[in-house]
DSSP file (Angstrom, degrees, kcal/mol; ACC not computed):
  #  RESIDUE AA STRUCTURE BP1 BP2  ACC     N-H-->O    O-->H-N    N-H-->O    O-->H-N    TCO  KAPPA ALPHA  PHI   PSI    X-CA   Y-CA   Z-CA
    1    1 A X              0   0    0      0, 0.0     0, 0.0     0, 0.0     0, 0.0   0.000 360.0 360.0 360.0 132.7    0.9    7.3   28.5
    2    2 A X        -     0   0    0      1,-0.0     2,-0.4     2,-0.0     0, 0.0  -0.161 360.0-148.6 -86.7-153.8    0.3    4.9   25.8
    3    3 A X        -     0   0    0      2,-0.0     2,-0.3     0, 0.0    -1,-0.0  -0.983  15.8-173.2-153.9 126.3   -1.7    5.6   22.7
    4    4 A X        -     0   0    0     -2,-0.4     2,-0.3     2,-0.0    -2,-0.0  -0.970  23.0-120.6-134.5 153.6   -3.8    2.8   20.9
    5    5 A X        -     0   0    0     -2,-0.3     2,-0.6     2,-0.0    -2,-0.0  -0.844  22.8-158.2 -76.1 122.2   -5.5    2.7   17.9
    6    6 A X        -     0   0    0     -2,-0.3     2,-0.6     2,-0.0    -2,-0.0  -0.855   1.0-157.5-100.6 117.0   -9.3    1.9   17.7
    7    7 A X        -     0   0    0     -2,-0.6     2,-0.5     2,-0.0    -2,-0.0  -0.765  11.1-176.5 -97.2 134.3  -11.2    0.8   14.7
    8    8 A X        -     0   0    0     -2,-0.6     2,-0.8     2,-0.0    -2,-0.0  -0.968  13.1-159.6-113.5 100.0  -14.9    1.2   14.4
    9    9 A X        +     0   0    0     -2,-0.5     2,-0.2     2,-0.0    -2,-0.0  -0.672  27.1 163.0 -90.6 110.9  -17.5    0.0   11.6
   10   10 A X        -     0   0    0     -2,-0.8     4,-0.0     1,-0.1    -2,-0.0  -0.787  45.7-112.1-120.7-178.1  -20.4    1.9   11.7
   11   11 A X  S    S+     0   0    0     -2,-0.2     2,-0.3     2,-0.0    -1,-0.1   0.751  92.6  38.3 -81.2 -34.5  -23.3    2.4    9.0
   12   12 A X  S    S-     0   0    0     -3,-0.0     2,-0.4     0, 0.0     0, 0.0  -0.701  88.2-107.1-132.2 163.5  -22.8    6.1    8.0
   13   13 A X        -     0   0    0     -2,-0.3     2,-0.1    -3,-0.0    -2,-0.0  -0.715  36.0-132.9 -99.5 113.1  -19.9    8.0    7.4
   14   14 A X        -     0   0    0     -2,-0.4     2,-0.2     1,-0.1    -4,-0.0  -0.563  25.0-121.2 -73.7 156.1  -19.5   10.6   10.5
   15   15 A X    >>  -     0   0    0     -2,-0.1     3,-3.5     1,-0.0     4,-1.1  -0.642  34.8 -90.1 -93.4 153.4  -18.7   14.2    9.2
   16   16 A X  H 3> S+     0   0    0      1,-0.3     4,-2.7     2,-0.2     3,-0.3   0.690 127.5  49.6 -33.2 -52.7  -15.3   15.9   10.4
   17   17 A X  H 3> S+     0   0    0      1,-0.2     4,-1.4     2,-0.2    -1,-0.3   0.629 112.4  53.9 -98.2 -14.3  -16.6   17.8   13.7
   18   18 A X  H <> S+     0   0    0     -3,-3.5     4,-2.8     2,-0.2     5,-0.2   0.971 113.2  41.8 -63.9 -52.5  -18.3   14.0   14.8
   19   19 A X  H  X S+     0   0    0     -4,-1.1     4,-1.3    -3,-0.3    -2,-0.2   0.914 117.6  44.3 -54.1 -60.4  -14.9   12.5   14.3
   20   20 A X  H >X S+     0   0    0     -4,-2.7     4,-1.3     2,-0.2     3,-0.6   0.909 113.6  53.6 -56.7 -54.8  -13.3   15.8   16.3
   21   21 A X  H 3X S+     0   0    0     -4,-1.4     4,-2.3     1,-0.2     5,-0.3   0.982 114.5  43.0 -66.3 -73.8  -16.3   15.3   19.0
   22   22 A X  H 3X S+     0   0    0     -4,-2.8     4,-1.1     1,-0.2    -1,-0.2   0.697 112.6  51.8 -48.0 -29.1  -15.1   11.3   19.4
   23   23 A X  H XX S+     0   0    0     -4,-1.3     4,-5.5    -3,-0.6     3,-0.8   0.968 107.4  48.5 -68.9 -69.0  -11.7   12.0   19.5
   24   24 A X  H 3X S+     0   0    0     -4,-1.3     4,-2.1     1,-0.3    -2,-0.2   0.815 112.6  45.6 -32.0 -61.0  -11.7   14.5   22.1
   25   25 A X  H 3X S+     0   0    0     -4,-2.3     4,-1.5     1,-0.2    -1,-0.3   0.759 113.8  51.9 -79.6 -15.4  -13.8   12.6   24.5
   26   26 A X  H << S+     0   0    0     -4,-1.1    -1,-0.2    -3,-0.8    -2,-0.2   0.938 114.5  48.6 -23.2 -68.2  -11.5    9.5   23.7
   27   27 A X  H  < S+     0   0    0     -4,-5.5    -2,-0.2     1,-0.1    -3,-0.2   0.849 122.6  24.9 -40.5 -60.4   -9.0   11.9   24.5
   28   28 A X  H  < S+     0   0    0     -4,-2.1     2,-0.4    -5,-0.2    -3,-0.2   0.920 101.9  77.7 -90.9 -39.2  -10.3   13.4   27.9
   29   29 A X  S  < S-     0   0    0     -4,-1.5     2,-0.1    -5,-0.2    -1,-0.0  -0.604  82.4-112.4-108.3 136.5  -12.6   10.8   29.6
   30   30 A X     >  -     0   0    0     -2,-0.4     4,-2.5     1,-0.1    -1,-0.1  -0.239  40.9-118.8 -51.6 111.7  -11.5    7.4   31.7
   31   31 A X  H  > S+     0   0    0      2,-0.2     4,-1.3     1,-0.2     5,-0.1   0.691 110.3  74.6 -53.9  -9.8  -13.0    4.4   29.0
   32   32 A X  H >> S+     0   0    0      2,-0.2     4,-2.9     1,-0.2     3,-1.4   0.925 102.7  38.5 -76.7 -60.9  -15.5    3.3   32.3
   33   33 A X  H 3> S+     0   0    0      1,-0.3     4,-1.3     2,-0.2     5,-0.4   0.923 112.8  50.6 -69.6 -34.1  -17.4    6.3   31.5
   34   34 A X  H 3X S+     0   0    0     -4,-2.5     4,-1.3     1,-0.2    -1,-0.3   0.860 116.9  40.4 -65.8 -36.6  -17.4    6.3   28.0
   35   35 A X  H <X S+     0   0    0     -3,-1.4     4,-1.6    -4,-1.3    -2,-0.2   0.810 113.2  59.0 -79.8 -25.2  -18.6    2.4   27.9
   36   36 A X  H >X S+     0   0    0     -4,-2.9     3,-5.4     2,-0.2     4,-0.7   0.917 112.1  37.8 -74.2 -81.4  -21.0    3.6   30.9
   37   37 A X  H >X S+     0   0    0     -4,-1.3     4,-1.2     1,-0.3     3,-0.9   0.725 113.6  56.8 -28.7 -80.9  -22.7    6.6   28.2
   38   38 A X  H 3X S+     0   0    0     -4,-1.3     4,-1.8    -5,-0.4    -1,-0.3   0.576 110.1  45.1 -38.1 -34.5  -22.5    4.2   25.4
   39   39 A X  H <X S+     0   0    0     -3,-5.4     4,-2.0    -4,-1.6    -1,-0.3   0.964 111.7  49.4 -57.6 -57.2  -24.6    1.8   27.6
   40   40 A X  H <X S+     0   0    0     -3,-0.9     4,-2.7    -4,-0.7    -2,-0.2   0.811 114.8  45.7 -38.1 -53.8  -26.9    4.4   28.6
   41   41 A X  H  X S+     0   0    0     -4,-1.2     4,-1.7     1,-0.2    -1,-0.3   0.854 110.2  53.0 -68.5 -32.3  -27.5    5.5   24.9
   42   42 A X  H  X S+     0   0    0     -4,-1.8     4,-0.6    -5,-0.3    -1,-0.2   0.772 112.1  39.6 -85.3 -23.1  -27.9    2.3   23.5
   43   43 A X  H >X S+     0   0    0     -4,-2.0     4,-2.2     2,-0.2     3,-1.2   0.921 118.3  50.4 -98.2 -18.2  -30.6    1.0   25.8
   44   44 A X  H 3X S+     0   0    0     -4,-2.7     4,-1.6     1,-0.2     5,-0.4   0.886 110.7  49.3 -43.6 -35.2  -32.4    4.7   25.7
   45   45 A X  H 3< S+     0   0    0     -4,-1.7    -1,-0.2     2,-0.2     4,-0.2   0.611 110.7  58.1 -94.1  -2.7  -32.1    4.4   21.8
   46   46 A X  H <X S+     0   0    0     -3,-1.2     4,-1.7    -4,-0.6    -2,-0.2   0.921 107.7  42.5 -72.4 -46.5  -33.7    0.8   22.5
   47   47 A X  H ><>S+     0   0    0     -4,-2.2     5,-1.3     2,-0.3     3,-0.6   0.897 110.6  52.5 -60.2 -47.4  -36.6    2.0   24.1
   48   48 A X  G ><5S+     0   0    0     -4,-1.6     3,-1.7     1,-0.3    -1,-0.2   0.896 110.1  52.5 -74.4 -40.4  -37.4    4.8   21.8
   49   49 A X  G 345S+     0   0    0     -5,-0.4    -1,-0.3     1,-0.3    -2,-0.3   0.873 111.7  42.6 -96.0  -8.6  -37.2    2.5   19.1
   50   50 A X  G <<5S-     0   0    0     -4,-1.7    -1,-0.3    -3,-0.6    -2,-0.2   0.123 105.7-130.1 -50.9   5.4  -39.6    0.2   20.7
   51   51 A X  T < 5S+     0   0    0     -3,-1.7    -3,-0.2    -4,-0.1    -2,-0.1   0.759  85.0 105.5  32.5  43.4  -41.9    3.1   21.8
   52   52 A X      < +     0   0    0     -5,-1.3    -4,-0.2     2,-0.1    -1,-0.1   0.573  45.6 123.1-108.2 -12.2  -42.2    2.0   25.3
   53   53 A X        -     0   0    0     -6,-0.5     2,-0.3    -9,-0.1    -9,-0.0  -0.382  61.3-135.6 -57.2 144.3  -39.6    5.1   26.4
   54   54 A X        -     0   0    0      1,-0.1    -1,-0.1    37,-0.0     3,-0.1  -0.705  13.7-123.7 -72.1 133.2  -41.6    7.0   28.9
   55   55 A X        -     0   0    0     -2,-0.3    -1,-0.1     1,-0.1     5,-0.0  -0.230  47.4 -53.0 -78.1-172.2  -41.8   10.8   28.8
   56   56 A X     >  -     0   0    0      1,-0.1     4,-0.8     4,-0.1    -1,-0.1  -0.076  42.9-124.6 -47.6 164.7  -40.9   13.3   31.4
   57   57 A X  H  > S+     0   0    0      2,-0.2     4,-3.4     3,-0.1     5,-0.3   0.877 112.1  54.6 -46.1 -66.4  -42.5   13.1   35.0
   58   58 A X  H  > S+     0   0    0      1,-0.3     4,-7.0     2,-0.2     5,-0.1   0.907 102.5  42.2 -46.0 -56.1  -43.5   16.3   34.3
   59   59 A X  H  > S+     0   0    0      2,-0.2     4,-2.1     3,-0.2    -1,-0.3   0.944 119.1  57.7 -66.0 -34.5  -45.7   16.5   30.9
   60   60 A X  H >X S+     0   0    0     -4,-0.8     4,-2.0     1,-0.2     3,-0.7   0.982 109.3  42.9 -60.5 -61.0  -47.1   13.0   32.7
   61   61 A X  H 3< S+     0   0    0     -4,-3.4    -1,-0.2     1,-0.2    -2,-0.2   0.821 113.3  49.0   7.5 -81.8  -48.0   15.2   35.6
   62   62 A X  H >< S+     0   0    0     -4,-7.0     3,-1.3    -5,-0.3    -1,-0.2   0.861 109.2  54.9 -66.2 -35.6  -49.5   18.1   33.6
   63   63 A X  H X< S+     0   0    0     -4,-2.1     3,-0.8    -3,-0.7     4,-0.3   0.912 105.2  49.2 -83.1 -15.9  -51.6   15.7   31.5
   64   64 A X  T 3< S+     0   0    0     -4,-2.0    -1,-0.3    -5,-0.2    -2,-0.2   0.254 125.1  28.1 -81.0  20.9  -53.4   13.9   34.3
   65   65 A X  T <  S+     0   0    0     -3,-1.3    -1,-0.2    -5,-0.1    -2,-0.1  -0.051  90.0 105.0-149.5  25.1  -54.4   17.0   36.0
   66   66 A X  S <  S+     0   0    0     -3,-0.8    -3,-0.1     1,-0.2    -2,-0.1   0.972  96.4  10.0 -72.3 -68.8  -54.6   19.4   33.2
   67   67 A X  S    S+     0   0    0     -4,-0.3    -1,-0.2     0, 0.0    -4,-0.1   0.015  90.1 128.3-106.2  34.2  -58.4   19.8   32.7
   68   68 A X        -     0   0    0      4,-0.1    -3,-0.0     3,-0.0     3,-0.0  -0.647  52.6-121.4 -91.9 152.6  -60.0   18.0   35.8
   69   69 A X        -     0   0    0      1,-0.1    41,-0.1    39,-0.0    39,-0.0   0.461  25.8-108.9 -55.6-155.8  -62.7   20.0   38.1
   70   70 A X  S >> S+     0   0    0     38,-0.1     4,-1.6    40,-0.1     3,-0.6   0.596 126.4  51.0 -48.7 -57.4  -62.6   20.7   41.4
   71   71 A X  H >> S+     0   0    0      1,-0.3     4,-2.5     2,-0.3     3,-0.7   0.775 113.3  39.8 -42.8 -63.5  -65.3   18.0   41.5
   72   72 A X  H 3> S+     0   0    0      2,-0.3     4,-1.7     1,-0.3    -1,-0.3   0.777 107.7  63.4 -71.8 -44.6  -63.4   15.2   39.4
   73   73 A X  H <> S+     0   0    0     -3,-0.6     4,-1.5     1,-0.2    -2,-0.3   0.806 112.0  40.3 -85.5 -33.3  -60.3   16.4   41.5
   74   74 A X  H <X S+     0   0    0     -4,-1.6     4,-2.1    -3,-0.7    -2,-0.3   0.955 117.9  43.6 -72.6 -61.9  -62.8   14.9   44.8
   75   75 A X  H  X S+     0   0    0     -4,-2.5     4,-2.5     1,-0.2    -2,-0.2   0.983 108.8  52.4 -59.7 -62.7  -64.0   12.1   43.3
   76   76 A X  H >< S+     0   0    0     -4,-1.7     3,-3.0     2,-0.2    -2,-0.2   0.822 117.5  49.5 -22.5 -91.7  -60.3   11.2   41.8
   77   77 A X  H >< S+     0   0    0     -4,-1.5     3,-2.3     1,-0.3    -2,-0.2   0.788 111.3  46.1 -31.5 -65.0  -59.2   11.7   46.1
   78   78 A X  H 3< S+     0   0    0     -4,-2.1    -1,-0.3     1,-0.3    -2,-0.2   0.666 114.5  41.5 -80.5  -1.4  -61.8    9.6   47.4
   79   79 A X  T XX S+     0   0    0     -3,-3.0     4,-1.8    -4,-2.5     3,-0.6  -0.193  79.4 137.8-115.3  32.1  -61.5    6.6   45.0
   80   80 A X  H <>  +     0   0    0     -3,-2.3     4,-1.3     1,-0.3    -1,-0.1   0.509  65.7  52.2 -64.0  -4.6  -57.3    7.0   45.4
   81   81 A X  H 3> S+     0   0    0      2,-0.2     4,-0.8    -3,-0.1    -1,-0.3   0.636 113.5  41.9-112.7  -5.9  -56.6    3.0   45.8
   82   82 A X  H <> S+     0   0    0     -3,-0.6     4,-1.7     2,-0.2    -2,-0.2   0.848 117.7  47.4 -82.3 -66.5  -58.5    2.2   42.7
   83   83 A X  H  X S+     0   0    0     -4,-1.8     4,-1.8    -7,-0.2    -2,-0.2   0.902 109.5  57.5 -30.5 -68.2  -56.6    5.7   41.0
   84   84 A X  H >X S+     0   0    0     -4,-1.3     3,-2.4     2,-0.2     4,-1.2   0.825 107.4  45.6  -5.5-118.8  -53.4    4.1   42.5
   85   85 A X  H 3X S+     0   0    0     -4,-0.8     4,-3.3     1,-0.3     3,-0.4   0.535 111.6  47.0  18.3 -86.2  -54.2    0.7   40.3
   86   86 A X  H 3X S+     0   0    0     -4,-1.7     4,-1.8     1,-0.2    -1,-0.3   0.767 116.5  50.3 -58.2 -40.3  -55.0    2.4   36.9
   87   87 A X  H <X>S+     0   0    0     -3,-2.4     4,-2.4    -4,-1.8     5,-0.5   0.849 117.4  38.8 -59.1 -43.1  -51.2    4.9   37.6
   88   88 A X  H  <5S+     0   0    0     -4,-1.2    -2,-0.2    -3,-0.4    -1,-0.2   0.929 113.9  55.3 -98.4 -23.1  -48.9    1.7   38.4
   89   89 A X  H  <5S+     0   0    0     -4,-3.3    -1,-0.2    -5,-0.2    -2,-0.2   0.993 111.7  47.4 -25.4 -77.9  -50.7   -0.2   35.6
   90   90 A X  H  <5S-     0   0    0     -4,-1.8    -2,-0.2     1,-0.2    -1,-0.2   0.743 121.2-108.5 -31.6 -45.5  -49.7    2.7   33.6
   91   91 A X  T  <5 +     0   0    0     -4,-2.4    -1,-0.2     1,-0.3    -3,-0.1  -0.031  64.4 141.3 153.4 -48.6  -46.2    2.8   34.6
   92   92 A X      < -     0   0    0     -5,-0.5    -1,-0.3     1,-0.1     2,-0.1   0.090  47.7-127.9 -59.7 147.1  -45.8    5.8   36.8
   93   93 A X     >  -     0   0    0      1,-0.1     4,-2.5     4,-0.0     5,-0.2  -0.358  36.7 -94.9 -86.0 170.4  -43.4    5.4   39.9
   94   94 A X  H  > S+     0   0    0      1,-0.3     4,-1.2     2,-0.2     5,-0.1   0.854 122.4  57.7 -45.6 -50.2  -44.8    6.4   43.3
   95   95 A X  H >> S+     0   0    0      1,-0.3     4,-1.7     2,-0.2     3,-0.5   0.875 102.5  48.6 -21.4 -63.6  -43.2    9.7   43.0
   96   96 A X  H 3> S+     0   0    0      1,-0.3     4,-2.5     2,-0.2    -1,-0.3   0.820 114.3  46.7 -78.8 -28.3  -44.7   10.5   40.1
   97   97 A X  H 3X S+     0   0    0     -4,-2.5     4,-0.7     1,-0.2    -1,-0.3   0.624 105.0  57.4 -92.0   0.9  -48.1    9.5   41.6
   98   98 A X  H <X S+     0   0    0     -4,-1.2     4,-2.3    -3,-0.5    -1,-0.2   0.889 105.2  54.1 -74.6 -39.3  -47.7   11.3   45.0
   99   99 A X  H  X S+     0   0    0     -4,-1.7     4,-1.7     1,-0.2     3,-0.3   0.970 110.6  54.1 -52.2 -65.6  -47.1   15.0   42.5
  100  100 A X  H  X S+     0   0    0     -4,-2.5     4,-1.5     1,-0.2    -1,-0.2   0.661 107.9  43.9 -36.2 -41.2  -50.6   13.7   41.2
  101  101 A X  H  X S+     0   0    0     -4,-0.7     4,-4.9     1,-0.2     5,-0.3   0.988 107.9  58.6 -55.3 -67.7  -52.2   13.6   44.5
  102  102 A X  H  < S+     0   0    0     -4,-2.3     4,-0.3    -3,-0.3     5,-0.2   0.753 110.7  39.3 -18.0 -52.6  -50.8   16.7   45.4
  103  103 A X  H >X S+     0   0    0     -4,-1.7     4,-3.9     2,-0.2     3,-2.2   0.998 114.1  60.2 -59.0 -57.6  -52.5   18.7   42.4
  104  104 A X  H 3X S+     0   0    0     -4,-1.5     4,-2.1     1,-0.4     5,-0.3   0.774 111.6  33.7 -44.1 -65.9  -55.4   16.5   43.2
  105  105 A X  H 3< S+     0   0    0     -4,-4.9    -1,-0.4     2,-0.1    -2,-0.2   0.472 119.6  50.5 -88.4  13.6  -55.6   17.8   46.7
  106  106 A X  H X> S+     0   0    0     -3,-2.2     3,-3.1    -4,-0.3     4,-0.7   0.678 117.9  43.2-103.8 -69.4  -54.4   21.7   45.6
  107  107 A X  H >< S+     0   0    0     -4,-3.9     3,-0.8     1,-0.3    -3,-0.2   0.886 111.3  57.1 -45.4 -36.3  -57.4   21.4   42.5
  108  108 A X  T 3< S+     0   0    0     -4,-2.1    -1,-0.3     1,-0.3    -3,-0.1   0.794 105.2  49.5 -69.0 -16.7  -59.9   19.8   45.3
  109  109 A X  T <4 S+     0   0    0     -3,-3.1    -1,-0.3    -5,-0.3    -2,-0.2   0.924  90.9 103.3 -85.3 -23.9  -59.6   22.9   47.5
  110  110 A X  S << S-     0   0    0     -3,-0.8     2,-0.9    -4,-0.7   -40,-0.1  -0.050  79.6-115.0 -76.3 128.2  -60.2   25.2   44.6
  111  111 A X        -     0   0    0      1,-0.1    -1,-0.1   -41,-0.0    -2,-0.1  -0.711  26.0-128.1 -77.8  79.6  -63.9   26.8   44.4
  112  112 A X              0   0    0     -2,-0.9    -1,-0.1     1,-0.2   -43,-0.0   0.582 360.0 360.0 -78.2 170.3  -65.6   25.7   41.5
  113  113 A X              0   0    0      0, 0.0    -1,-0.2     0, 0.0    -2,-0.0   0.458 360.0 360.0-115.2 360.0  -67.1   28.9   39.3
C-alpha cells in the first residue's frame, strides 16, 4: 500500500487528539467517504450559518400541535388544503405534514374538559 503525504491550511491550530482523530480516519476509511462527510459537513455548516438549517421533524411536529384544542384541532381538519399551503410555504415535507394531521385527527377525537 502506498502512503502519501497531505498538507492542509486551516485557520486554528488543531490540538493533538484532533490531529490523532484525522489521522486515524485517514488511516481507516476509503477517501470517497471521507470527501462524501466533508461534503455533507460543509454544506450543513452552510446552512447553519445562513440560519435557514431546519430543525428536527420532531420539535417541528411538537410545536404545531403542542397547545391546540380539540376545537382548533377541528377547525385546523376541516380547512386542511389551506393548512397544507401555510406547512409547504413553511418548508415542511409531506411527511412531516401527514405526522401533523395525524395529531390533528388523535387531538380532534379528544373530549374537550
Amino acid at each position: 500500500m502506498e502512503k502519501f503525504e497531505l498538507k492542509i491550511l486551516i485557520n486554528k491550530k488543531p490540538t493533538d487528539i484532533q490531529i490523532k482523530n484525522l489521522q486515524d480516519c485517514f488511516a481507516e476509511m476509503p477517501m470517497d467517504e471521507i470527501l462524501g462527510g466533508l461534503y455533507f459537513a460543509k454544506n450543513r455548516w452552510k446552512a447553519k450559518d445562513a440560519g435557514v438549517l431546519k430543525v428536527g421533524r420532531k420539535s417541528i411536529i411538537k410545536k404545531e400541535v403542542h397547545s391546540i384544542t380539540a376545537e382548533q384541532a377541528q377547525w385546523r381538519l376541516k380547512n386542511w388544503k389551506m393548512m397544507i399551503a401555510n406547512y409547504r410555504r413553511l418548508g415542511y415535507s409531506y411527511p412531516t405534514i401527514s405526522r401533523i394531521k395525524n395529531l390533528l385527527l388523535d387531538l380532534s377525537k379528544k373530549k374537550p374538559r
